[in-house]
Every structure is written in structure tokens, then in C-alpha cells.
N, C-alpha and C positions, 0 to 999 in steps of 0.2 A: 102449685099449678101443674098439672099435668095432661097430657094428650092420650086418650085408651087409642090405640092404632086400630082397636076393632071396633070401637064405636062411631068413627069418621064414612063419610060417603066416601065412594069413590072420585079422583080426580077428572076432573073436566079435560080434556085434552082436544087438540085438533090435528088434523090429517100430516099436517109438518112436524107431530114431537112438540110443537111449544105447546105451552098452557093457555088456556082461553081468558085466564086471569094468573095475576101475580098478586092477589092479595090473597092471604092464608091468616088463620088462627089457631092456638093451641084444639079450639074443642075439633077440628078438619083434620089436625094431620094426621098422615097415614104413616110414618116414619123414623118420630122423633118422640121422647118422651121428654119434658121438665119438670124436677122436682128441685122447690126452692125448701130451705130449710135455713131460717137467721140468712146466715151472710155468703150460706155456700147451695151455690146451685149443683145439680148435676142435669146433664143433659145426655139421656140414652140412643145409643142409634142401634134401629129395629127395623131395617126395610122391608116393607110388605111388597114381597116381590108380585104381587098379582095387581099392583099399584101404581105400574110407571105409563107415564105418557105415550108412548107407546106401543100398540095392543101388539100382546105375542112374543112382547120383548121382558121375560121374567129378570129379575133386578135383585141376583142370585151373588148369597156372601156378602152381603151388606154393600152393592155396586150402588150406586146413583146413577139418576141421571135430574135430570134440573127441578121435577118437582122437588127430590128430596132437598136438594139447596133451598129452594126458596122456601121450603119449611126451615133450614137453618137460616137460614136471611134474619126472616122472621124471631125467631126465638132472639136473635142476635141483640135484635132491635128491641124487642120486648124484654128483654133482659136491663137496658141501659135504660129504659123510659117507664116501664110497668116496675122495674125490681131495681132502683139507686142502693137499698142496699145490701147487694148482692160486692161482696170482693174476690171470690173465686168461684170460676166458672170448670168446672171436670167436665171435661168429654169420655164416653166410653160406648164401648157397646156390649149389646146385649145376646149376641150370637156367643159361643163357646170356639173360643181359638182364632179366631177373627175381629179383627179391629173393623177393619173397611178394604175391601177391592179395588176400590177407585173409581172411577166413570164406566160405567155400562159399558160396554165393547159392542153387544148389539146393537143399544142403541146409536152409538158411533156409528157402526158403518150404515144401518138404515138411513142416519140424518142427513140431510144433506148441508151442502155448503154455509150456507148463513146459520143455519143452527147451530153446527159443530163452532163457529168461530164467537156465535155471542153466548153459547154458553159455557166456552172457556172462558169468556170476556166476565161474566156473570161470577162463574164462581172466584175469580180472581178476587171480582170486589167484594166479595162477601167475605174470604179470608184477609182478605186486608181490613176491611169491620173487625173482624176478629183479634188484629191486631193493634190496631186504635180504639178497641174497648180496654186491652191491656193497660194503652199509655194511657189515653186522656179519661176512662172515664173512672179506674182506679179497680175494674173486672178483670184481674188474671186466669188466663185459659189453663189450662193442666190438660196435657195429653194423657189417659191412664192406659195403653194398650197392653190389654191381657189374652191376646192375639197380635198376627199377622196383620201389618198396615202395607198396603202395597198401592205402587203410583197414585192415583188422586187420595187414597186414603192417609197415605203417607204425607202427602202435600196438606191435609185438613190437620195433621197433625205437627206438621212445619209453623202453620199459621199462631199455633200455641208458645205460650210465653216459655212453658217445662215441657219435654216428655216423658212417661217412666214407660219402661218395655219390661214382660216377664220374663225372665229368663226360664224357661220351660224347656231346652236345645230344639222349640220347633218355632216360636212363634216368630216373626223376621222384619224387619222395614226394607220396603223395595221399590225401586225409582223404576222398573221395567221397559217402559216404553220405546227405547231405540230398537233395545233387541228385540224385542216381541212383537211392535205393533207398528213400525216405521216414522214413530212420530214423537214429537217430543211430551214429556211432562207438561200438559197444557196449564199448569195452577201454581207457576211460579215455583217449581221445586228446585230447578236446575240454581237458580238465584238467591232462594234462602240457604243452600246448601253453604255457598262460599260466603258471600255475602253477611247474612245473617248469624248464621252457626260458624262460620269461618273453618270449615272441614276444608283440609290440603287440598291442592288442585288435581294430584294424581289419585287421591283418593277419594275423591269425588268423582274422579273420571270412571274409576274402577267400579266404584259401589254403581255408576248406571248405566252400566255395561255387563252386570250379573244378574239373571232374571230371580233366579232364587232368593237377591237380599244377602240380607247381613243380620247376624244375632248374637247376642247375647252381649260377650265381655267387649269383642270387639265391634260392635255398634257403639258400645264406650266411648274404646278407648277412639276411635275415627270421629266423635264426636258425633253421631248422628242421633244420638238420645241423651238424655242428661241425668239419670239413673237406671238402674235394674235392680230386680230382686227375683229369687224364687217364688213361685206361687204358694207356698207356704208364707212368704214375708211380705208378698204383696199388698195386701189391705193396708199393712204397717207404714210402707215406705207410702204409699199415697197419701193416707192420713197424716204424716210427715210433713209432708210435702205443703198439705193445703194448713196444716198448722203455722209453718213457715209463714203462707201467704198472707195469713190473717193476721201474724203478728207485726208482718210490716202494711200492713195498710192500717189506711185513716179511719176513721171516725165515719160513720154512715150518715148520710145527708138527714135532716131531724124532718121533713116533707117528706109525706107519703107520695106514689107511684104517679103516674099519669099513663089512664089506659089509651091503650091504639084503636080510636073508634073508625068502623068498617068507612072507608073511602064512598064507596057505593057510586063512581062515575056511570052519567049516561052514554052510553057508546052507540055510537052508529058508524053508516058508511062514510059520514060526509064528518063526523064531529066527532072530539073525546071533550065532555064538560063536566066538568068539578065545579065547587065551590068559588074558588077563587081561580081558574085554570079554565082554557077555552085552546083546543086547538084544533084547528080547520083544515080537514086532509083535502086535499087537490088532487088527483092519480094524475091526471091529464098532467099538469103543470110541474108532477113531480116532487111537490114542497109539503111543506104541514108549516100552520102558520100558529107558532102560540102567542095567545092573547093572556097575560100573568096582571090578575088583577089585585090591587091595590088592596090591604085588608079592610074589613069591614065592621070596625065593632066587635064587642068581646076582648076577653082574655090576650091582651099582645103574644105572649107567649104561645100559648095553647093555638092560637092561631098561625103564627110563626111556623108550628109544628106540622101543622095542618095544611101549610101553603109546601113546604115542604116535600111531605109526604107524597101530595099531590102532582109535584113534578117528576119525582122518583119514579113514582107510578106509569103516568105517561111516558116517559123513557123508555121504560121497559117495553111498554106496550107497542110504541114504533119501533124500535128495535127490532124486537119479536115477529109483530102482524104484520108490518107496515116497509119491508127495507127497499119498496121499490121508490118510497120519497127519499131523496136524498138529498133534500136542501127543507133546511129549519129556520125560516123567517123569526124571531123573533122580535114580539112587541109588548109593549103594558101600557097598563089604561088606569087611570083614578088619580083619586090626593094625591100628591107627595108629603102630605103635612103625616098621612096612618103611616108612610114607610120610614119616615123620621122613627113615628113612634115605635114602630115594630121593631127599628133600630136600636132604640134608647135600650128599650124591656133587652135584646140580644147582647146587650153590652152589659146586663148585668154580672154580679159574681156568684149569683144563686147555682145547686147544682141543675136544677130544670133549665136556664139559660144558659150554659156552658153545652149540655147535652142537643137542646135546639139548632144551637150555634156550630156543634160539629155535626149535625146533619145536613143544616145547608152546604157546608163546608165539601161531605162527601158529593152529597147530590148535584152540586154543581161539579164535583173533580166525575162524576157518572155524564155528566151532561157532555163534556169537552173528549172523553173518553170513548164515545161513542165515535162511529164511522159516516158523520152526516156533515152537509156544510152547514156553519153556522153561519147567520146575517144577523142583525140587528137593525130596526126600523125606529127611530127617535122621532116622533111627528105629535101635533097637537092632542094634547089628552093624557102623553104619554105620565111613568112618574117612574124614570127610572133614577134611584136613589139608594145610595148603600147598597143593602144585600139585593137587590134589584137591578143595580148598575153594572154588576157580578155577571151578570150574563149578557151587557151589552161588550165587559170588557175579556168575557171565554169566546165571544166570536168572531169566527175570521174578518169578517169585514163589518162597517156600522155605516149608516145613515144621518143623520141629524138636519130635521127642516129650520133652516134657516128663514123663521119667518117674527119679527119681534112681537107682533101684534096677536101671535097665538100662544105667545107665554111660552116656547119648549123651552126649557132647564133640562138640566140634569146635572147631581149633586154626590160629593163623595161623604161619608160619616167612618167614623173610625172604624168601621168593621173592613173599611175597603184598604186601609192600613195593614194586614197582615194577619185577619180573623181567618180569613179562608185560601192557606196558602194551596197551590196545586203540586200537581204530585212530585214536579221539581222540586219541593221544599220551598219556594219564592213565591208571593203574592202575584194578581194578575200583574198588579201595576210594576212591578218590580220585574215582571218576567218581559212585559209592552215595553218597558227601554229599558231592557238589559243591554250595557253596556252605554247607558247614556245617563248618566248618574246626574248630570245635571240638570237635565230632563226631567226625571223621577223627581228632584229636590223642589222642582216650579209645581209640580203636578201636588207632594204632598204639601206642599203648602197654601191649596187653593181651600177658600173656603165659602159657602154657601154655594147657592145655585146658579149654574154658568149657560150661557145662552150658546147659539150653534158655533159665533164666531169666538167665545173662547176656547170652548170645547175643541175646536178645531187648530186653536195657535199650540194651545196644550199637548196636542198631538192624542187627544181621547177619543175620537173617532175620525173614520176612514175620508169622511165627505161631508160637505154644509152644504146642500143646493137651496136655492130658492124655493118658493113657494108655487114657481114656474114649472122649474124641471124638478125638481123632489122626486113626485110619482114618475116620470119619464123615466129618469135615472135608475129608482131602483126594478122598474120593471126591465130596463135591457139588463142589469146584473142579473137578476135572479135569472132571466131568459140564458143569458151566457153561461150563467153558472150548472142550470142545467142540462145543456147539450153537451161537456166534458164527460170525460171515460171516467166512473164512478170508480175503478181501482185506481185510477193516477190520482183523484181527487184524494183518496184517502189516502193515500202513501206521503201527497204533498203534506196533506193538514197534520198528519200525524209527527211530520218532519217538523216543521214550522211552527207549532203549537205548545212546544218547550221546553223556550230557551232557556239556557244554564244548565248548570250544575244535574247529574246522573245520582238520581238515588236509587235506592230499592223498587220503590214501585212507580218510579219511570223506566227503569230496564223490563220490569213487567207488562207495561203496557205498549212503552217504545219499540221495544227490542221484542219480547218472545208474540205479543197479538201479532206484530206484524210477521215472524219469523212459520208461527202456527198458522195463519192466514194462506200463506206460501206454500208450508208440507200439506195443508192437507186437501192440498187441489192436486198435489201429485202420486200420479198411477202409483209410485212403489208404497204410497201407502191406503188410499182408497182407491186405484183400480181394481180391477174386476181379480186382477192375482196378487194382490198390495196386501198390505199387514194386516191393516183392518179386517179385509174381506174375508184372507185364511185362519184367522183368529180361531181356534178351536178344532180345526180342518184336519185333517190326516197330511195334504199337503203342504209343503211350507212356501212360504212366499216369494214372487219371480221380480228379483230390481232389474233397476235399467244401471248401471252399475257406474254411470260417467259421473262424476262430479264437475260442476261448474262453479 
């Protein structure tokens, strides 16, 4: 499979830098090449700089800016669901003495606010795909830089399981961003540094306080790559390398591929509708209401995948289009007896059901990761169960009509057991009474469908009103909830939203979204004299010099 960059249309874009769509295909991209061969992929990066979202803004030395991600997104994805048996995945590029530059700088300082922050947010998670294709789907990454990797390029190569660097005495890895541009490494680099790679603290401080980088023996010995070789021995050591990787993996799944067929949502001003997916934008009201319907017939799985995708999708799309809703009612509607089923098929041990099952997994850890409030509305009709109950129990607050005679349930299946833990490493329900273990022990031992007043003793939703106030109630919440200062709202949720334990890609989303969110509302780095702005400049850039 592979992508010609010159046979692709150009990119759709609109007036703000995002995309008009997030859905891409190998025969579109402008940027990426895949070639599968048996068990080893390679994937080429070849940015067409006359290609970025953008107009005006060339995408110069292999820079990005979000198209080029979400063409990796893509490949990512079709890599673990089109290609199972694929076990190592090489990254490279196809410029001479350059790996990757990192995020566009232009487009940086052109973007404005909400851009710059969800498409650090964006490419976060897609390096973190990157890295749960390592663990769980049995695809190791290989970084092969035969060039210069600098800030976000450096970070695409952090994401990888190895990196091999040439040693040429030019080519460098380089974290730049304090000194150069007033802002930090927006893609998780400061974090995999210690964290991941466990490079000293003083030399981690040092390597990102050098704009120039670090090369050769001593990118080594600091540990920020995991071999070298001259360009004369280079082929050898990579070839090495992915020989290594093949001799420790398994056995390739004996099921061929399952292709990513085109989404094709109808979009308007008032609607986004999918197949199974319905959500109702409100501007006035400030909300978007998704309606997640129940599956319908067909393939449990392939469906699974498709219900999925589908949410992913609209995610992205409010995100992006849409950041003036800032509250996400969600609801669901049909059987509970097809979500059992869709459950049963997700619990299997096939590799198509392992790979379905960490996609809901991520798309719901994208859903809670986002900067919106969440509600959850439980009322007659509803079928929220298992991997469905998953998004009543990622949202701040929940509903439940307490009415007997309308049937609501709602029901746990063992995927709500620890199928889809969040980025604390802890399941919802385990993160909902963290700290209340006995709690958690009544809640895992409930079984079949629970009405509003069990639900309620269990501690599984926020409120049971009557059939009386139900609608009263939740319309002053959503009313109250939208008249709050959209930055406190997010800073609270972001706090509150999980509890326990500090991993890797809760300091990435906890700690630096909120931290980038911060620098880059500040003059020393996007004012009119700030890093950003003199990027390239003859002048260099004017701080306000107090720290607080």
C-alpha cells in the first residue's frame, strides 16, 4: 500500500487552519508514503510543502502542521486494522539530512488560540497510538533518523519503541522550543525524556536549553537514542534492528485485514449524523447533544468498529469546528439486548476483537480528554450498557429517570471491569470510588440491569428525579452549567477527572495541555514581540521577564 504525494488532491482546509474533514486515505495523502512488505512496514515522510492548511504557510524541512498528522493518525490506524500482520513499523524520511523540523512555526504563530491547543492535543494522541500499537497490538515503531530530528520531529521519534541516529557529525536530535520559541515542547517530549527514556534530570535540562541539539556518541551515551552508526553502516544497524524485532514477535493473526471504509457523515449547521451517531448542535444553548445508537444488525464486530470510528470522528469535528459548545449532553437510544451483543463479540480473544476493543478504549480516553463538559441523560428508550455505560460513567455528571413503568436500566458487562482503563491506568469505575474500595466491591458485584433507585444507592449516577422534575432538573443544570467561565470549567474538569495514580500520559494531558494552554496566551510567546512571532526575524524577541 502506498500513497504517490503527487497523485493526491490538494487539502480542503478552512479560514482557521483546521481541516474541513478528518477523515483521509492512503490514495489523498499529500505527505506520507506506506509500503507493507510481509511483516515489516515502512512509512516515508515527504511533506509537500505547497500542501498545508494554511495558504502561504510552506511546510519547509519536513515541518508539519495537522494535516500531515492526521495523515499519520490514519496510517496508524490502518496499519493495526487493514495490516495485523505487520510487527514492525520504521519511520523515515525522505528529504536528505533531515528527519523532521517539528510543527510549522508559521503555522504556529498564524493559528490562533483553540487551534494551537487542540492540535497539540491531537498530536499527543496520536503519538500515544503510536505507542499502544507497540504494546498491545504487537507493531513496533523504529525511529530510523538519517538526518536531523528537531522539537516536534524529535518528539514523533520519542513516540517510538527504538531510535537509530546517523552519526554523520551533522545530523542532531533537538528539544528547541524554550530557547527559540518561548514555549514548550507541545508533544510530550519533556516527559518521555525522564519518564520513558529515563535521561538524568540535569541532562535533560541541558539537552533543552541547546538549540543546536545533541549528536552523535553523546546523544548515546545521554540516552536520547538507542543506537548509531555511520552512514556507511547505516542500512546494517536498521536492518539489525527490525531483524531483532521480528525475532521477538509472535505469530501473525491467520485473519486477513479489515478495511477502514469512508465514514461519509451528513454534516450541516444544526446536525452531524452517522450511522449509528446523531449529534444536535445548539449555538444558542451552547451544547451538542449526542444521540449513540444502539447497533443494528450485521457483523458485531465490524460494527463495534464502525460505531467507534464514528465517535472519534465527531470528536474531532467539535473540537475543531465547533469550540464555542461547551457542554456535551450525552444520550443513547435502542435495545440493550444488540449492546449485550456487541459486548459479548468485544470480549472475545480474536485479534479483530482485541484491536476494536482498544479503539473504543482510546476514543473514549479522546472523549474525557477533550476541553467540554460532560452530562449524561438516562431516560426512557435509553440502552446504556457496557461499552455504552462508558460514557455515562467519563461524564461529569449523569441523570437517571426514575420512572419504573418506562423500563430505564442500565447495566455493567465485563468490559466495564477494566477493558477500557483511562489514562490514569484505572478503569472508570475504579477511578468513581477511588478511595472507596468498598464501594467499587458492591458496584463490581452488581449484576444484570439496575433501575434509577439502584443505580443511585450504588453511587452510578449523579441524580434519579422523577418522571415529574427529570426534564426540569436537567434543563436548569445544562442552563447553569452553561453560563460558567469556559477556562475555570476546563481547569476544574481537567482536575477532577483523574483520580489516582500519575502516569505518563496523564502528566501529558494533566500537566503539559494544561501548562501549553497557559504559555501560549502569553505575549513572551505569541505577542506581537514573543518567540513565535520573531521566529526567523533579524530581531530577537522582547520577554516580560517576571516570573510568577
Amino acid at each position: 500500500m502506498s500513497a504517490p504525494a503527487e497523485a493526491a488532491p490538494a487539502p480542503a482546509g478552512r479560514p482557521d487552519g483546521a481541516p474541513a474533514s478528518f477523515e483521509t486515505s492512503p490514495e489523498r495523502w499529500r505527505h506520507w508514503r506506506l509500503a507493507v512488505d510481509g511483516r515489516v512496514a515502512r512509512l516515508e515522510l515527504r511533506v509537500d510543502e505547497g500542501a498545508a492548511l494554511f495558504e502561504g504557510v510552506p511546510l519547509k524541512l519536513n515541518s508539519y502542521d495537522l494535516g500531515v498528522d492526521l495523515e499519520l493518525r490514519d496510517a496508524v490506524q490502518r496499519l493495526r486494522f487493514e495490516h495485523p500482520e505487520v510487527a514492525c513499523v520504521v519511520v523515515e524520511s525522505a528529504l536528505p539530512e533531515v528527519f523532521c523540523a517539528g510543527a510549522n512555526i508559521g503555522m504556529l504563530a498564524r493559528a490562533g488560540h483553540p487551534l494551537k491547543v487542540n492540535f497539540c492535543k491531537l498530536t499527543n494522541e496520536t503519538r500515544l497510538e503510536m505507542e499502544d500499537a507497540t504494546r498491545s497490538a504487537g507493531q513496533t515503531w523504529l525511529a530510523a533518523l538519517r538526518g536531523t530530528a528537531s522539537g516536534g520531529g524529535y518528539e514523533l521519534a520519542l513516540a517510538c519503541a527504538r531510535i537509530l541516529l546517523v552519526d554523520d557529525r551533522k545530523a542532531a536530535v533537538s528539544l528547541p522550543e524554550v530557547p527559540l520559541l518561548a514555549v514548550l515542547p507541545g508533544t510530550g517530549g519533556l516527559t518521555r525524556l525522564v519518564d520513558k527514556r529515563g535521561v538524568r534530570r540535569d541532562r535533560a535540562d541541558a539537552f533543552c536549553t541547546v538549540v543546536e541539539g545533541v549528536r552523535g556518541a553523546r546523544a548515546l551515551e545521554w540516552g536520547l537514542v538507542d543506537a548509531i552508526a555511520p552512514p556507511s553502516r547505516f542500512d546494517a544497524l536498521l536492518e539489525q534492528e527490525i531483524s531483532r524485532v521480528l525475532a521477538a514477535a509472535g505469530p501473525p493473526p491467520a485473519a486477513d485485514g479489515v478495511p477502514l471504509e469512508p465514514l461519509a457523515p451528513a454534516i450541516s449547521d444544526a446536525a452531524l449524523s452517522y450511522s449509528h451517531l446523531t449529534v444536535s448542535l445548539d449555538a444558542e444553548g451552547r451544547k451538542a447533544t449526542w444521540t449513540l445508537h444502539a447497533p443494528r444488525g450485521g457483523d458485531p464486530l465490524r460494527t463495534g468498529l464502525r460505531i467507534a470510528r464514528e465517535l472519534d470522528d465527531a470528536i474531532l469535528r467539535l473540537r475543531f469546528h465547533h469550540p464555542e459548545l461547551g457542554l456535551w449532553l450525552l444520550r443513547s437510544a435502542g435495545d440493550p439486548a444488540a449492546v449485550r451483543a456487541l459486548d459479548a463479540a468485544l470480549a472475545g480473544e480474536g485479534w479483530l476483537a482485541r484491536e476494536v476493543r482498544g479503539l473504543w478504549r482510546r476514543v473514549l480516553k479522546r472523549l474525557e480528554h477533550s476541553a467540554r463538559s460532560l452530562y449524561a441523560a438516562i431516560d426512557a428508550g435509553s440502552c446504556f450498557v457496557g461499552s455504552y455505560l462508558e460514557l455515562t460513567l467519563a461524564a461529569d455528571r449523569s441523570w437517571m429517570l426514575d420512572d419504573p413503568e418506562a423500563g430505564v436500566a442500565l447495566e455493567l458487562t465485563a468490559l466495564n471491569r477494566g477493558a477500557y482503563p483511562m489514562a490514569n491506568g484505572l478503569s472508570r469505575l475504579e477511578t468513581r470510588f477511588h478511595g472507596a474500595p468498598d464501594a467499587l466491591a458492591r458496584v463490581l458485584a452488581a449484576a444484570g440491569p439496575m433501575d434509577a433507585a439502584g443505580a443511585a444507592e450504588l453511587g452510578l449516577v449523579s441524580a434519579a428525579p422523577d418522571a415529574l422534575d427529570f426534564e426540569d432538573e436537567l434543563r436548569v443544570a445544562l442552563e447553569e452549567r452553561a453560563s460558567f467561565s469556559p477556562d475555570a470549567l476546563t481547569g476544574m474538569e481537567a482536575s477532577l477527572r483523574f483520580a489516582g495514580p500519575e502516569t505518563l500520559e496523564s502528566k501529558i494531558f494533566a500537566r503539559l495541555s494544561a501548562w501549553q494552554n497557559w504559555i501560549f496566551q502569553r505575549p513572551n510567546a505569541t505577542g506581537p514581540e514573543g518567540g513565535l512571532r520573531r521566529f526567523g526575524q533579524p530581531e530577537r524577541p522582547k520577554f516580560d521577564w517576571k516570573r510568577t
